[in-house]
C-alpha positions, 0 to 999 in steps of 0.5 A, a space after each residue: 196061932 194067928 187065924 186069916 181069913 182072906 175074903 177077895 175084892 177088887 182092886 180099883 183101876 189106878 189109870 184115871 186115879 194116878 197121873 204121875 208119870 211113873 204110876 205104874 212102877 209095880 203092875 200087880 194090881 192090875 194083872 190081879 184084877 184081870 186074873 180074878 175075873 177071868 180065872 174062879 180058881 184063882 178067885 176061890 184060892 184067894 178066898 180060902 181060909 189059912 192058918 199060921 202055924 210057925 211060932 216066931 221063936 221057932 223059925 229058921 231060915 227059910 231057903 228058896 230055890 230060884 231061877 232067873 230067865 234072861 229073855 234078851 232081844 237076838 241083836 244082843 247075844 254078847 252077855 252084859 250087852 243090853 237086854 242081855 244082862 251080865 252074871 255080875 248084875 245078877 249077882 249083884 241083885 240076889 246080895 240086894 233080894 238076901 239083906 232086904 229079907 234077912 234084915 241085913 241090908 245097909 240101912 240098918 246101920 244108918 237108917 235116913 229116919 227111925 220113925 218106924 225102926 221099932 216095927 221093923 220085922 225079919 222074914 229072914 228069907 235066903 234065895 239061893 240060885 237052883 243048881 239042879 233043873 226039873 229034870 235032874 241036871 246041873 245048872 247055874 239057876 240062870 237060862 238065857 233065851 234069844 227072841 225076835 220080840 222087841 219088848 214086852 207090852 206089860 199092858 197087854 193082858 188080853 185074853 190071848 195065848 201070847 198076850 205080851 204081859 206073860 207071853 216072856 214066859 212061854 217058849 211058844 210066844 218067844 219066851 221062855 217056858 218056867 220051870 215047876 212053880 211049886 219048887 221054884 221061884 220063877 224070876 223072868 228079866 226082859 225089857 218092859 213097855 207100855 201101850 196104854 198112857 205114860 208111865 212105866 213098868 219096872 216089875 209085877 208078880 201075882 198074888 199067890 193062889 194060881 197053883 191052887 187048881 192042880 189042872 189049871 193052865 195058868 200056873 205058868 203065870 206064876 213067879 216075877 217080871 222084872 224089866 232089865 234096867 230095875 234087876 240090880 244096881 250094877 252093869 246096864 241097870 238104870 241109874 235109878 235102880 236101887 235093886 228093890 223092884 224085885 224085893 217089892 215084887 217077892 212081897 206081892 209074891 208071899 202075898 202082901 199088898 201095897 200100903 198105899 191106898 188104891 181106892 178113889 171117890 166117884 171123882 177118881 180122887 183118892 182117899 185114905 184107906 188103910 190098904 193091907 188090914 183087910 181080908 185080903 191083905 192079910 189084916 197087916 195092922 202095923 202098916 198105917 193107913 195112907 192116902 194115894 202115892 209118894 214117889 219121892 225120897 224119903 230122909 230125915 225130914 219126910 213127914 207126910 201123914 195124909 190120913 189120921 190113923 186113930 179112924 182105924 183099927 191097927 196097933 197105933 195109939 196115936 196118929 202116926 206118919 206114913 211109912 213110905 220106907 216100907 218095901 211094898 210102897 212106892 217111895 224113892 228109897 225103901 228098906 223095911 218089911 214090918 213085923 206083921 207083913 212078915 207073919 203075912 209071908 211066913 204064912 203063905 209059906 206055911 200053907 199048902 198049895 190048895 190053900 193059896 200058900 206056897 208051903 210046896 216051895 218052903 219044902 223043895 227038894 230042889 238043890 241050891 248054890 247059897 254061896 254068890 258065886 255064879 260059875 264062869 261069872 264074866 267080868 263086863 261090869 266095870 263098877 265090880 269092884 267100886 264101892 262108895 260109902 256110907 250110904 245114906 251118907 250125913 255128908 262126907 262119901 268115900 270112892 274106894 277103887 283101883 280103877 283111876 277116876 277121871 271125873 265126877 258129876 252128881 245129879 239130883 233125883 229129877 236128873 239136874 246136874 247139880 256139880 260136875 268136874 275134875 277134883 283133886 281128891 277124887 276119892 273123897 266127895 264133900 256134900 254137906 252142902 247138899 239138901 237131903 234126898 237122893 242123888 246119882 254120881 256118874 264116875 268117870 274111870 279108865 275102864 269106863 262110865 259108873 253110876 252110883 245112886 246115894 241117899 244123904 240123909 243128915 
């Protein structure tokens, strides 16, 4: 029986701390801190001592009912037409959210690097769209409500009704209003902004405890934001999106932290700290200690190793890299949980309501549809049946479609287009020439433009 013991403290303000244009990818941190100091619920959920009590060789698959609410601005009531996202794109994201959690997904075949291969764990997690509502009846999982709001200010976490970093989910504020948080995962897709500083917010999720306090007026906070462009890889999802916000945001979710450092000096220089082996974060040993954040894509040769490991308690008899692939950081490319974020998530599952788990949703009674198959799926994404393969690719990528491919151009991860034109082989790509990292091939077809994002990794 593994004992956690969560003791609170707060996260500081990562504004002055990170410059980087995109530093505010996830904003949990920052909605958490806020809801600890205006919530004691909260915070005395998230001091309450849980216990683990799943043996590893007795798990089984847990299933989790959710339900996506698509809040799509009015001008876009055609499905697939901006905000207004397409079946095929949630389709697509739910496949994404059931390999990163069961331990299936692409990587494990050819992982850019193996570094960290053996602390790989499997919460082996299913999602499965709700076909049944609160009150009984049928239902595809995915509601779609048409707003006057533009967008959504993931900043605004005043202390008001309808402050915009929630207001999406309440029908009073233009939203739309969740369904019974204690059996169902609440997913809200919408279009993000924000107000204070550059950057940008792709998807943010509260820890878990605000189900605590059974009379409380914030359980309607509870479940993920995520903007429209970062919800899965097909239909109008950004070129950048690789379908992990969600999976990063369902970590925060089951109670993970990030496995950066979110701590600066007196300077707001950042300093190393080992971020989830604490009290709060679950005492997560098998996360080495790091130091502020790495953006870029992680491959063969990725080395950084900002802080010295042997300084802290963990599992490590030697100094070791830093696991940017690892879901919870903020790397270009990610595709691991390790084993003992996985006791972390089974353990808020395993723990009551009261307690600041989620063992109300491990039990739901609530009915699921597991096959994939959303009813009336509409056809607008063109790329539904284009696949490019392997990937991570050591060089040589294969197009396979029915659709016939005009042109190709690629572009490296800052958005340089580093080869373009018409080919004579236009299902087979040659890029043995190219350095490792990330890169994105528009593909020119009949039936329209398709972005595809790669990662070559020799």
């Amino acid at each position: 029986m593994k004992k956690i013991i969560l003791l609170v403290f707060l996260f500081n303000n990562l504004d002055p701390v990170f410059p980087q244009e995109n530093y505010k990818k996830c904003n949990t941190t920052r909605l958490v801190n806020q809801e600890l100091r205006s919530n004691p619920a909260y915070l005395k959920a998230r001091n309450n001592e849980k216990e683990l009590n799943i043996s590893k060789s007795k798990r089984t698959t847990i299933t989790i009912p959710i339900v996506i609410h698509v809040v799509h601005r009015n001008s876009h009531s055609n499905i697939g037409v901006g905000t207004n996202i397409s079946n095929a794109q949630i389709e697509d994201q739910l496949r994404i959210l059931n390999e990163d959690y069961s331990k299936t997904n692409p990587e494990l075949a050819s992982t850019p690097r193996n570094t960290f291969i053996n602390y790989w764990g499997n919460p082996d997690l299913k999602f499965c769209l709700a076909s049944t509502d609160p009150n009984g009846n049928p239902t595809s999982g995915i509601t779609r409500t048409s707003t006057a709001q533009i967008n959504w200010d993931a900043d605004d976490d005043s202390n008001t009704p309808c402050h915009e970093a929630n207001g999406m989910k309440r029908t009073s504020c233009g939203g739309k209003d969740g369904w019974d948080p204690s059996k169902y995962l609440n997913i809200w897709v919408c279009d993000l902004t924000n107000s204070q500083g550059g950057g940008i917010t792709l998807g943010y999720a509260y820890l878990p405890g605000l189900l605590a306090d059974f009379n409380s007026s914030n359980d309607y906070k509870d479940g993920l934001v995520v903007d429209y462009r970062y919800f899965g890889t097909t239909g109008i999802a950004a070129p950048s999106s690789d379908g992990r916000t969600p999976t990063h945001e369902i970590g925060h979710y089951l109670g993970l932290m990030h496995t950066f450092c979110e701590d600066a000096n007196s300077q707001g220089t950042p300093i190393c700290c080992d971020n989830d082996n604490n009290n709060w974060g679950g005492y997560v040993t098998d996360t080495p200690a790091s130091k502020d954040i790495y953006f870029g894509a992680v491959t063969s040769n990725t080395n950084n190793n900002t802080c010295n490991d042997l300084s802290y308690s963990n599992i490590f008899t030697t100094d070791v890299l830093d696991m940017d692939e690892n879901f919870m950081s903020y790397a270009a490319n990610t595709w691991m949980f390790s084993e003992g974020q996985v006791d972390v998530m089974l353990e808020t599952l395993g723990a009551p309501d009261w307690q600041g788990g989620r063992l109300n949703l491990t039990n739901s009674n609530v009915s699921v549809n597991c096959t994939g198959i959303i009813n009336s799926i509409d056809n607008s994404d063109t790329d539904i049946n284009l696949s490019v393969y392997p990937n991570p690719s050591k060089g040589n990528l294969f197009i396979n479609t029915y659709q016939e491919i005009i042109s190709i151009s690629i572009y490296n991860i800052v958005g340089k287009e580093v080869t373009s034109g018409t080919r004579a082989n236009k299902k087979q790509l040659d890029l043995n020439l190219f350095n490792n990292g990330v890169y994105f091939i528009n593909i020119s077809t009949d039936q329209g433009v398709i972005t595809k994002k790669i990662i070559l990794s020799r």
